[in-house]
LUMTORFI-297259 format. One line per 3 residues: their letters; for each residue x, y, z of N, C-alpha, C. Coordinates in steps of 0.1 Angstrom, whole numbers, m for minus. Last residue first. Example, Ala and Ser with C-alpha at 12.3 -4.5 7.8 and 13.67 -1.06 7.14 Angstrom:
% LUMTORFI-297259
SA) 128:m22:71:137:m11:71:129:0:79  132:m57:78:123:m45:78:132:m33:78
//
This chain:
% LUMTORFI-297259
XXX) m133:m86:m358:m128:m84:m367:m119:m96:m373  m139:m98:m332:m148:m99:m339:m142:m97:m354  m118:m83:m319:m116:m96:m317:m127:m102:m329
XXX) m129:m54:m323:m115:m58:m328:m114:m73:m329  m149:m54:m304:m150:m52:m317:m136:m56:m325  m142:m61:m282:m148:m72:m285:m147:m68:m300
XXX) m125:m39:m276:m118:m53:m273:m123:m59:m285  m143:m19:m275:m136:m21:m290:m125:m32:m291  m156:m26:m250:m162:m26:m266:m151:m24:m282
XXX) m134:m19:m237:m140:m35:m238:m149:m37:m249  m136:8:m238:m122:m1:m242:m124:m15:m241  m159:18:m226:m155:14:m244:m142:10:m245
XXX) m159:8:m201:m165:m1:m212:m160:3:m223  m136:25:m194:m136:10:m188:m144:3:m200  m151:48:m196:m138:45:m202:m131:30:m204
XXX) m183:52:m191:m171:49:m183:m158:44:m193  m202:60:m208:m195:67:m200:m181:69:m194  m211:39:m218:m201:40:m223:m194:51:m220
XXX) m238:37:m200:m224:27:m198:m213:33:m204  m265:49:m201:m251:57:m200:m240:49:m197  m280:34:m190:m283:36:m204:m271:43:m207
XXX) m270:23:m168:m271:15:m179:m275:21:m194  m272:46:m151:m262:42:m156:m260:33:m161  m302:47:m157:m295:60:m158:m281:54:m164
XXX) m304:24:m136:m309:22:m153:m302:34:m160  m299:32:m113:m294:21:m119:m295:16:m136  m312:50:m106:m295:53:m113:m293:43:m116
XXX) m336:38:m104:m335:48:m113:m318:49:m117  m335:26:m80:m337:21:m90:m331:29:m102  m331:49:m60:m316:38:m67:m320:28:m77
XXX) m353:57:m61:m343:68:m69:m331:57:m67  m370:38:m52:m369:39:m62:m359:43:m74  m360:34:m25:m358:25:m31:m358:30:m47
XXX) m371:57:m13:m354:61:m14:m354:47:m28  m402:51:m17:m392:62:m26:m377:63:m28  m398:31:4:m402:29:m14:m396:38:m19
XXX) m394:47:26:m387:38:22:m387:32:10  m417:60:29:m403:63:26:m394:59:21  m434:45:34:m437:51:18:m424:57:12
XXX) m431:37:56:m426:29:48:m428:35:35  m433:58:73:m421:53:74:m418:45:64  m466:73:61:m457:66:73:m446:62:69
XXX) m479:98:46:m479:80:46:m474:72:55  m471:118:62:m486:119:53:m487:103:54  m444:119:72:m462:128:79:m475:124:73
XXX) m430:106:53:m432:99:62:m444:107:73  m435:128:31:m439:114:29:m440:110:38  m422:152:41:m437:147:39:m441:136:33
XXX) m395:142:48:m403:141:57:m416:145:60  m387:136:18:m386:125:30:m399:127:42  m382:158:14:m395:151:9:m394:139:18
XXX) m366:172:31:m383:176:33:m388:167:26  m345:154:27:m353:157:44:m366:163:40  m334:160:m4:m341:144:6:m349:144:16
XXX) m331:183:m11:m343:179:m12:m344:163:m2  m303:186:1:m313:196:0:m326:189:1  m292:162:m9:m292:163:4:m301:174:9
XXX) m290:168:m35:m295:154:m28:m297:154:m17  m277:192:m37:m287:188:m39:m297:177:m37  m252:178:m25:m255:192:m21:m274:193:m23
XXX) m243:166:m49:m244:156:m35:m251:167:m27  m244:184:m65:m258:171:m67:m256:168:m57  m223:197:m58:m233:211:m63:m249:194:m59
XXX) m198:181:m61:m206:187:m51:m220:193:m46  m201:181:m90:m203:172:m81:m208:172:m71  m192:208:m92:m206:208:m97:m203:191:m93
XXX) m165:207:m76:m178:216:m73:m190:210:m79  m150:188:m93:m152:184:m76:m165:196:m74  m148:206:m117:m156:195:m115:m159:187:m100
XXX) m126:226:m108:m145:227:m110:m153:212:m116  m107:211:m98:m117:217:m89:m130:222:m94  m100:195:m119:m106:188:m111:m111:199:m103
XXX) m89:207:m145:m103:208:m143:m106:201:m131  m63:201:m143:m65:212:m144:m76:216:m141  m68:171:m151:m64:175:m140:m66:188:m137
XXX) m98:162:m170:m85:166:m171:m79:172:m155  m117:136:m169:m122:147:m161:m102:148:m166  m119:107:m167:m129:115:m176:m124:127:m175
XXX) m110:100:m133:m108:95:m147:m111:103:m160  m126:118:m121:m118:121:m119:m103:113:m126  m150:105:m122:m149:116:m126:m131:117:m128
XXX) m145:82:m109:m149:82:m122:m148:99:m129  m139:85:m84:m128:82:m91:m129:83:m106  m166:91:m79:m158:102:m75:m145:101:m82
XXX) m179:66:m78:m182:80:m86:m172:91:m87  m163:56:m55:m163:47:m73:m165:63:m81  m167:64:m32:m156:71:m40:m156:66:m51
XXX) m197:54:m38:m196:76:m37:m177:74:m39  m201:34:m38:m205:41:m50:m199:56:m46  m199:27:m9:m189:23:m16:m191:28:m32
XXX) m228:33:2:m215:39:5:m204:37:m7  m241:12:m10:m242:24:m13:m234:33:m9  m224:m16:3:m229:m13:m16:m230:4:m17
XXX) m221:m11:29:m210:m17:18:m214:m14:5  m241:0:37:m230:7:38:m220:m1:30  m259:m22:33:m265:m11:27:m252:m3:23
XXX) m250:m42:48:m250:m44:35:m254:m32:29  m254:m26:75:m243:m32:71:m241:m33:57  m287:m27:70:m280:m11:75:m261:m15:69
XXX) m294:m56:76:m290:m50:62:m288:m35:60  m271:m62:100:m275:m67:87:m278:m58:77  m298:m48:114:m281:m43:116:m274:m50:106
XXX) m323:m59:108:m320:m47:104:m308:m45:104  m311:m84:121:m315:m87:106:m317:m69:104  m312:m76:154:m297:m82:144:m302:m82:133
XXX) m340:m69:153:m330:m62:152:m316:m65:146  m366:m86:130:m353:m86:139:m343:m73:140  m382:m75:108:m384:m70:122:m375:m74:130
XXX) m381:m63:74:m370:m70:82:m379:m68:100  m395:m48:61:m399:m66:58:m395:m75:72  m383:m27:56:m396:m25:57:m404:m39:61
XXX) m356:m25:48:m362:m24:64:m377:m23:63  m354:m41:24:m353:m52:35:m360:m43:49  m355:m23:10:m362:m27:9:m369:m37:22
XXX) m327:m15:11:m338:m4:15:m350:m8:17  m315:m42:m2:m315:m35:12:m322:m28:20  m324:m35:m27:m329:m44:m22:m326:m47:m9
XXX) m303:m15:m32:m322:m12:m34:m326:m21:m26  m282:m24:m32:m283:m15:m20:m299:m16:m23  m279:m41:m53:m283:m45:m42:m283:m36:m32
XXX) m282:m15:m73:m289:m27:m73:m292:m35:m60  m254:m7:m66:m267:5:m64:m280:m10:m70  m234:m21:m77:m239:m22:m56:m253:m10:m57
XXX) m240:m26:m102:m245:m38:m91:m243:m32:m78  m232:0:m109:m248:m1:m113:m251:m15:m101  m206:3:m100:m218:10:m97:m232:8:m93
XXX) m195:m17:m117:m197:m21:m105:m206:m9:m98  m197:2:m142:m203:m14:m140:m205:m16:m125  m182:23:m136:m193:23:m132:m203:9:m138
XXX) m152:16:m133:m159:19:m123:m176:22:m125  m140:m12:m143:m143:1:m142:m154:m1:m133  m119:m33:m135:m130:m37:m143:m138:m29:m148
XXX) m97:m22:m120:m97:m32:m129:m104:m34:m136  m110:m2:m101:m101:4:m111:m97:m10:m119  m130:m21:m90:m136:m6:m101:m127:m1:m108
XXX) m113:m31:m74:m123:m38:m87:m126:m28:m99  m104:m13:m56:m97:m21:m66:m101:m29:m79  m132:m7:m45:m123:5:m52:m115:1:m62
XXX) m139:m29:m33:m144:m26:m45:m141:m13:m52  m122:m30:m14:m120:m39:m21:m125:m37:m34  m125:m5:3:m113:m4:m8:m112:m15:m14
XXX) m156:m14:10:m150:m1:0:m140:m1:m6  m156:m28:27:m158:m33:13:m151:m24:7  m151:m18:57:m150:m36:50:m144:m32:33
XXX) m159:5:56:m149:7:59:m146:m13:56  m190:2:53:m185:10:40:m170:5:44  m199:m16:70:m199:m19:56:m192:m11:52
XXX) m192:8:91:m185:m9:92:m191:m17:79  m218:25:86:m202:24:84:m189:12:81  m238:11:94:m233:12:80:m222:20:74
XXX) m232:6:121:m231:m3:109:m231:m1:95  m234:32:128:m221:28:132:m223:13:121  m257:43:126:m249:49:117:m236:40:119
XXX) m270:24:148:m275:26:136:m265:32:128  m262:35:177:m253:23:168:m254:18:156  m285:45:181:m273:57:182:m261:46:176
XXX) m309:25:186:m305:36:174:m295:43:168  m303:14:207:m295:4:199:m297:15:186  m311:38:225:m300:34:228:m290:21:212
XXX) m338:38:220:m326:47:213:m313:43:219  m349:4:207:m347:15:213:m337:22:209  m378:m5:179:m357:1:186:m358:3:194
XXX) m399:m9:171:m398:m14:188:m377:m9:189  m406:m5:148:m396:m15:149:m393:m19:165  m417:19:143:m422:10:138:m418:m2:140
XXX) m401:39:160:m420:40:161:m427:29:155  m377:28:158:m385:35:169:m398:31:169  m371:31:131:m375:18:137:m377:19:151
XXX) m379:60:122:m388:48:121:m388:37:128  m357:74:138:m373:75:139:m382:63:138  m337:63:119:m337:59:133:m352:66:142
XXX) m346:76:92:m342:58:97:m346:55:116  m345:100:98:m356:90:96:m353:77:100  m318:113:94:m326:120:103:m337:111:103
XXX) m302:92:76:m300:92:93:m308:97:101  m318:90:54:m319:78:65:m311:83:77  m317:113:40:m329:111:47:m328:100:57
XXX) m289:118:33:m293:126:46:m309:122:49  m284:97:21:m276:96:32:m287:106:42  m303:102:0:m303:90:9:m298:90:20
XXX) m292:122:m14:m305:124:m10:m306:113:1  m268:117:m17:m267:127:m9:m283:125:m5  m269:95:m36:m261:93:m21:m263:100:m14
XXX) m281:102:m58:m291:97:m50:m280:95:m38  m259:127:m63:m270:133:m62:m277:115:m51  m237:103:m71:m237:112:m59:m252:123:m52
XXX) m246:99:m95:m249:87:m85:m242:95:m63  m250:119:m113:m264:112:m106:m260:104:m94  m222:124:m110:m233:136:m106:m247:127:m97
XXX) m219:105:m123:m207:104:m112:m222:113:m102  m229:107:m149:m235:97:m141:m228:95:m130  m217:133:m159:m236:133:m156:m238:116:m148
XXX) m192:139:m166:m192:136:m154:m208:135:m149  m197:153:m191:m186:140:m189:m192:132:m172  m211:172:m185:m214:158:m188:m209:144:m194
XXX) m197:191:m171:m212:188:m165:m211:171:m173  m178:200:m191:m174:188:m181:m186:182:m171  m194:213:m207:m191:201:m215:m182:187:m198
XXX) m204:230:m187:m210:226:m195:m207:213:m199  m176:243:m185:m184:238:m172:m191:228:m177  m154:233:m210:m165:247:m200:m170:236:m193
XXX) m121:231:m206:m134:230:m206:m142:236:m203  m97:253:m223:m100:245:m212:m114:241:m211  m80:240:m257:m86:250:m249:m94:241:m239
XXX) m58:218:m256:m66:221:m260:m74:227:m252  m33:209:m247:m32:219:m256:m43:224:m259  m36:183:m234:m32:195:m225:m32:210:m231
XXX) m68:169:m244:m50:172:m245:m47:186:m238  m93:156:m220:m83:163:m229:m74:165:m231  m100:124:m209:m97:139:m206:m90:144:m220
XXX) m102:98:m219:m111:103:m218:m108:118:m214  m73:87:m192:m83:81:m201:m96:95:m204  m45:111:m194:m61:109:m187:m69:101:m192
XXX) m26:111:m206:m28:100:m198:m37:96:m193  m23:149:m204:m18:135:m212:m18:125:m201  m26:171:m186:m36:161:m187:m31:150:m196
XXX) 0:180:m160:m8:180:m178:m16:169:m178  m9:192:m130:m5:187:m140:m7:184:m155  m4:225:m113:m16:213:m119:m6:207:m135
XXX) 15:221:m87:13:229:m102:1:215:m110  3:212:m52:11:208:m64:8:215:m76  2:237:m24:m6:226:m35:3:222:m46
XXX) 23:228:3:17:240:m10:10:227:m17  18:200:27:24:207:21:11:217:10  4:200:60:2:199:46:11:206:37
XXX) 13:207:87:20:196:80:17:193:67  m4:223:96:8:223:102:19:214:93  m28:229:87:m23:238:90:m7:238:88
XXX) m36:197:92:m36:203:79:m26:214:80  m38:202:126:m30:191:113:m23:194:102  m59:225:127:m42:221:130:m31:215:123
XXX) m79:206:118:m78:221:112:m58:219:115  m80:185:136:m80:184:118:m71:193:113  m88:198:157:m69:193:160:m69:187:143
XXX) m112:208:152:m104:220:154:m87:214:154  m124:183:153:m124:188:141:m115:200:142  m123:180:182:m118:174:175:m112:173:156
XXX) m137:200:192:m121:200:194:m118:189:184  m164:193:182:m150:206:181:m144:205:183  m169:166:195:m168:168:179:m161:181:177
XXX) m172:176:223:m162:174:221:m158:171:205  m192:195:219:m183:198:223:m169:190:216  m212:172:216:m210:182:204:m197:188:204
XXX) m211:161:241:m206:154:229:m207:162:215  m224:182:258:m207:177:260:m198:169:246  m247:180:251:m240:193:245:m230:189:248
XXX) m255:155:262:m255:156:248:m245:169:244  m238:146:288:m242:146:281:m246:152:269  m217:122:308:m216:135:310:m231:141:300
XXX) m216:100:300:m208:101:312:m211:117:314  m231:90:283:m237:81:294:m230:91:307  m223:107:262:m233:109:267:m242:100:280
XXX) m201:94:259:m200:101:265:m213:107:271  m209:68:249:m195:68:261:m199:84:263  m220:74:224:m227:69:236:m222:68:250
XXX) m198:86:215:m213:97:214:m221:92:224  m181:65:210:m178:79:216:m188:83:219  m204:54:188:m195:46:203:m191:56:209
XXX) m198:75:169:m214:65:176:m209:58:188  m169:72:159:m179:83:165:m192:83:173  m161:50:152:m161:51:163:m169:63:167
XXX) m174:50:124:m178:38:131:m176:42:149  m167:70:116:m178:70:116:m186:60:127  m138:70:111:m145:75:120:m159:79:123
XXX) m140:51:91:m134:46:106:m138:58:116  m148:68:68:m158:51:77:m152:53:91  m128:81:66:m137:86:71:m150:82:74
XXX) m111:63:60:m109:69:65:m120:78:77  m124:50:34:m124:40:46:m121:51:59  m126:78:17:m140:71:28:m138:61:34
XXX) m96:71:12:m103:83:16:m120:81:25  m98:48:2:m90:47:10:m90:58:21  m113:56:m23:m113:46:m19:m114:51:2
XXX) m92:69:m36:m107:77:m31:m112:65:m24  m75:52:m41:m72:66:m36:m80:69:m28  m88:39:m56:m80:28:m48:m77:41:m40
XXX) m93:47:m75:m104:44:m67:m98:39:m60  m70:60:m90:m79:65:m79:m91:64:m76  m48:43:m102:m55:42:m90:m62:51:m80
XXX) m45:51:m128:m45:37:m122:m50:28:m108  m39:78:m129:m52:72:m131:m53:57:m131  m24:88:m96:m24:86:m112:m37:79:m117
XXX) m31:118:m73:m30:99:m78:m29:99:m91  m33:142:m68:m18:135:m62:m18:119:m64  m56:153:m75:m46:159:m83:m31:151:m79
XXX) m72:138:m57:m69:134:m75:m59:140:m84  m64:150:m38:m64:137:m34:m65:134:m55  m72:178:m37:m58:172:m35:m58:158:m40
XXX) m103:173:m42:m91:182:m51:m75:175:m52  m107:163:m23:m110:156:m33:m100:158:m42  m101:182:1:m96:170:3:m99:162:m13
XXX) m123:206:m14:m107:206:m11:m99:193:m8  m142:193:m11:m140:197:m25:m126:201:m23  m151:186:17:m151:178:9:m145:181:m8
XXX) m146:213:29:m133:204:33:m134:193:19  m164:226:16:m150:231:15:m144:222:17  m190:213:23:m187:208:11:m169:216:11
XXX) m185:224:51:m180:208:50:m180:208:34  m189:248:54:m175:244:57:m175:232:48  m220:248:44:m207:254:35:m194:247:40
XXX) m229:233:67:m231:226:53:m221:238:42  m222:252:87:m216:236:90:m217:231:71  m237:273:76:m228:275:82:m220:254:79
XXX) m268:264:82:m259:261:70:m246:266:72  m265:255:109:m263:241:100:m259:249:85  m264:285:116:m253:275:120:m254:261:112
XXX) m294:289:105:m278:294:104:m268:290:104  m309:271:124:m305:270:110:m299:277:104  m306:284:149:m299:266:146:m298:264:130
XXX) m317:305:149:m300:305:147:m296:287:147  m341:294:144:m337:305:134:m317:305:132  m349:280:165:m350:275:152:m340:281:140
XXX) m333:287:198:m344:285:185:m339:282:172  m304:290:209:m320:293:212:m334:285:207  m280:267:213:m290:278:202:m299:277:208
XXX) m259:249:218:m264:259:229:m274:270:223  m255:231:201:m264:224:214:m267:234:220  m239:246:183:m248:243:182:m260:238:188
XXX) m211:254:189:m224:261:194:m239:255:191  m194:233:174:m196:235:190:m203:244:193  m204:234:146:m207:224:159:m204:224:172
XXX) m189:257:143:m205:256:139:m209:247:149  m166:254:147:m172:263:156:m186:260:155  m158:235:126:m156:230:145:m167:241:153
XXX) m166:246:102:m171:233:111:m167:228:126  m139:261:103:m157:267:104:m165:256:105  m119:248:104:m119:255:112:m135:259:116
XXX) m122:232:77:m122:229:89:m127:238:102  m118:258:64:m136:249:67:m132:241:76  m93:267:65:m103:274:70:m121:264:71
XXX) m82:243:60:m77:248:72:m94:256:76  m91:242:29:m94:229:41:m89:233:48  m80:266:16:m93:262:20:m98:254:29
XXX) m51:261:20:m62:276:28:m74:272:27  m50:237:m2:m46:239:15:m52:247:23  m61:252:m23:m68:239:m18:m68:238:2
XXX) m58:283:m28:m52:269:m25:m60:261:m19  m70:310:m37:m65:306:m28:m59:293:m22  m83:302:m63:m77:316:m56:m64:320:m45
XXX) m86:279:m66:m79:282:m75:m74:297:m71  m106:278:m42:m93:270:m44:m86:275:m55  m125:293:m54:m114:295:m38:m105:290:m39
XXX) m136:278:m76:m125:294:m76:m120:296:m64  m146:263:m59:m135:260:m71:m125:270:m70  m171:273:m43:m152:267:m37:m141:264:m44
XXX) m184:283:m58:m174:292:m54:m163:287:m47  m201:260:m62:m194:260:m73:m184:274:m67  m210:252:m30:m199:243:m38:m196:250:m52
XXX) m223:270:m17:m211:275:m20:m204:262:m25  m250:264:m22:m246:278:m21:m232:281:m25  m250:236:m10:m254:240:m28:m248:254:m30
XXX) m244:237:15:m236:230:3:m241:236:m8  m267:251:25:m252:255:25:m238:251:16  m283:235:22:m286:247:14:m268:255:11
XXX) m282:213:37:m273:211:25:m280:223:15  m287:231:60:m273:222:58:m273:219:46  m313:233:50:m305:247:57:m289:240:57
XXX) m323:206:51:m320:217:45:m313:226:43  m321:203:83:m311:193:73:m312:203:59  m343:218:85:m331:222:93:m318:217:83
XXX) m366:203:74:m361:219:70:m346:220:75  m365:177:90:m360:180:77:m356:193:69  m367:193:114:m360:184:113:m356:187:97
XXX) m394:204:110:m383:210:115:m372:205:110  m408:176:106:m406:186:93:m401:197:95  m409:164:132:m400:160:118:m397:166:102
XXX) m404:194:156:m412:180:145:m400:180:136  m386:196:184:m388:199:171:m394:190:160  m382:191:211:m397:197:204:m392:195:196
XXX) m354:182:216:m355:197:216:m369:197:220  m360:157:210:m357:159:223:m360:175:229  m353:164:185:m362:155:188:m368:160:202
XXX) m324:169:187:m342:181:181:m350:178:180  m312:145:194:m314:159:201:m322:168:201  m320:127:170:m326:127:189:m322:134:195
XXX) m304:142:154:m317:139:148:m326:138:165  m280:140:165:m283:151:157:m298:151:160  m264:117:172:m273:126:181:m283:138:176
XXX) m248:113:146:m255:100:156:m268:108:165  m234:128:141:m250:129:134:m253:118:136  m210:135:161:m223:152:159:m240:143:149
XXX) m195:112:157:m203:121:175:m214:126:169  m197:115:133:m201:105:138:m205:110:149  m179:139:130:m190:139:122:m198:129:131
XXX) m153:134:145:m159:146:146:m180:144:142  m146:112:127:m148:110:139:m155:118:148  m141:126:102:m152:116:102:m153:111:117
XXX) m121:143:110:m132:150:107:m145:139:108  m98:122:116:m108:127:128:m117:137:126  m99:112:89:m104:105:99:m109:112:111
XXX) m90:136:80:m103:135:71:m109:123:82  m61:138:84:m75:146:86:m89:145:86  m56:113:76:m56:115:88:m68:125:93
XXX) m55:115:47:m68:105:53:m66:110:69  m42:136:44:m55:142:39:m61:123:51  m14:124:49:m22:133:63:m34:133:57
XXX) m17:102:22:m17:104:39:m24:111:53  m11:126:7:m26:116:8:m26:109:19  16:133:14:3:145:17:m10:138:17
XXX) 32:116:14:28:113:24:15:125:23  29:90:m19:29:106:m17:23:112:1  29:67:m26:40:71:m18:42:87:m14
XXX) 8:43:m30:8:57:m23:18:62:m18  18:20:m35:14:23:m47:11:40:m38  37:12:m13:43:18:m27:35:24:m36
XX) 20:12:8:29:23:7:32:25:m5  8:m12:0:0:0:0:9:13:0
//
C-alpha cells in the first residue's frame, strides 16, 4: 500500500479527514434525537437538514474558484476551522432560526473540506488508482464514523449531549491544525496526457457545461447518495422507533453499521472498479443496495436490520468514492476543482431535497412510503447508468476489445 501511495500529503489528507469523520459520527449520531428531544417535528427536522445542504449547494461551485484563488490547503484549514465552531455552538442555540444558520454555516464548511480533500487527493494519484485513492479516503472517514457513535454513547452516558458536540469541536479544530501544520503547498496542476477520456493538454479548457457531462452519471450517483444519506439518518432511526420497537439506545449504533460496511468493502471494491471500471460495479452495488432499502420494511429482527443497515453501507457507501474516481478518470487535472464543485453542487442537492420530501412522505404515509421512494431513486441510477455505460472509459475499451476480436 505504501508503494502504490508514496505521496505522504494523501496520507495526512486521510488523517485529517479520519478525525473529521470521527468529529462527524459524535455530531450525526445525536443530531436527529437531540431536536427531537429539543420539540422539534419532523418537518423542523428536515427543513433544518435543509439549511445544511442549502449551504452546500450555495457554496460548492465558489469553492472551485477559492481554491484556485487561494489553495486547496487555505481552504481545508479554513472549513475545517468553520465546522468546528459551527458544531460547538450548536447544542447551545436558542431557536430554530439561529440553529439554522449554523447548519448552514456547517453545510458550506463541509462541502470546503469535501471539495478541497478531493481536489488534493486526485490531483496527487495517477489514473491507475484513484479508486484505490478515493477509496482509502472514505475507509478513512468510515473509521471514523464507526467510532464516532460509540464515543457519542460513552459520552453521553458520562456526561451529556452538548458535551458530545463539544467534544466533535475540538476534535475537528486538531484536523484544522494538522492540515495547517504539515500539509504541504498545493502541487502545479498537471498535464492532462494519460487521462483516459480527458483532454489534451493543448486544447482549450473545458467549460463547465461540457465537463457537466462527462461527469452526468458520477453527478447522478452522488445526487441519490446525498439524498439518501441525509434522509436515513434524520428518519431511519425515527422509524425503527416508532415502527420496529428500537430502542434509542440500539438507534445511536444505527450509523455505526453502515459504516463498518462502508470501511469492509470499499477499498476492495475501489480495486475492482479500477480493474473492471468503475461504473459497472456502480450499477450492481446501487442494485443491491435497493434491495436493502427494501429489507427495512420486511426486516423486524434487530440483528436482521443491523445486517441489512451493514450491507446497505457496503454497496451504497462504496458508490460515492467509485463515482468520485470516475470523474476524476474523464475529467482533465486542471479541471478537477471545478468538476469536484458541480459534483458537489448534486451531493448538495440530494441532500437539500431528501429531508423535506422524506419528511412529507413519512407525515402523510408513514415510514414505509419512505422507504419505497429512497428504493426507487436507486432504482432509477441504476438504469441512468445502464443507459449511459459508455461513460465509463472501462466499457469502451471492452467494446472495442470485442469489436477488434470480432474483426
Amino acid at each position: 500500500m505504501l508503494r502504490r501511495i508514496p505521496d505522504r500529503n494523501i496520507w495526512l489528507v486521510y488523517g485529517a479527514i479520519f478525525l473529521l469523520g470521527l468529529a462527524y459520527g459524535i455530531a450525526i449520531s445525536l443530531t436527529a434525537v437531540f431536536l427531537d428531544m429539543r420539540g422539534f417535528t419532523k418537518r423542523d427536522i428536515g427543513l433544518l437538514a435543509s439549511c445544511f445542504a442549502l449551504g452546500i449547494v450555495l457554496l460548492s461551485l465558489p469553492m472551485g474558484a477559492l481554491i484556485r484563488r487561494f489553495s486547496a490547503k487555505a481552504t481545508l484549514v479554513s472549513s475545517l476551522a468553520g465546522y468546528a465552531a459551527a458544531v460547538g455552538v450548536f447544542p447551545y442555540l436558542p431557536g430554530f432560526a439561529s440553529i439554522a444558520a449554523v447548519r448552514f454555516l456547517d453545510g458550506a464548511c463541509s462541502v470546503g473540506i469535501w471539495v478541497s480533500c478531493e481536489t488534493i487527493l486526485l490531483a496527487r494519484s495517477d489514473k491507475d488508482n484513484k479508486a484505490f485513492i478515493t477509496s482509502l479516503y472514505a475507509v478513512a472517514m468510515a473509521l471514523g464514523y464507526v467510532i464516532g457513535p460509540l464515543c457519542a454513547k460513552g459520552i453521553v452516558a458520562l456526561a451529556s449531549m452538548p458535551a458530545a458536540f463539544v467534544v466533535s469541536c475540538v476534535i475537528a479544530a486538531l484536523s484544522a491544525l494538522l492540515v495547517l501544520a504539515r500539509l504541504d503547498r498545493d502541487p502545479r496542476d498537471a498535464p492532462a496526457h494519460g487521462e483516459a477520456g480527458a483532454p489534451d493538454g493543448g486544447e482549450p479548457q473545458a467549460t463547465s457545461a461540457s465537463i457537466l457531462w462527462r461527469i452526468k452519471t458520477a453527478c447522478f450517483a452522488t445526487f441519490a447518495y446525498g439524498y439518501f444519506q441525509a434522509s436515513v439518518v434524520l428518519f431511519l432511526p425515527l422509524y425503527l422507533m416508532a415502527s420496529k420497537g428500537v430502542t434509542l439506545e440500539q438507534t445511536i449504533l444505527i450509523p455505526a453499521y453502515f459504516a463498518v460496511g462502508m470501511l469492509v468493502f470499499t477499498n476492495v471494491f475501489g480495486r475492482i472498479g479500477d480493474r473492471r471500471g468503475h461504473l459497472f460495479l456502480m450499477r450492481v452495488l446501487g442494485a443491491i443496495g435497493t434491495l436493502m432499502i427494501l429489507g427495512f420494511v420486511y426486516l423486524d429482527r434487530y440483528e436482521a436490520m443491523c445486517a441489512a443497515v451493514l450491507v446497505a453501507g457496503a454497496t451504497l457507501a462504496s458508490i460515492s468514492p467509485l463515482s468520485l474516481a470516475l470523474q476524476g478518470v474523464v475529467t482533465a487535472p486542471r479541471d478537477y476543482s471545478r468538476a469536484n464543485s458541480l459534483y458537489n453542487v448534486f451531493y448538495a442537492a440530494g441532500m437539500l431535497l431528501g429531508p423535506p420530501v422524506s419528511s412529507a412522505l413519512y407525515e402523510a404515509s408513514g415510514g414505509v412510503a419512505m422507504l419505497y421512494h429512497l428504493a426507487v431513486l436507486w432504482a432509477g441510477f441504476v438504469v441512468f447508468a445502464l443507459v449511459f455505460a459508455g461513460d465509463d472509459p472501462a466499457a469502451r475499451r471492452r467494446e472495442r476489445s470485442r469489436v477488434e476480436a470480432a474483426a
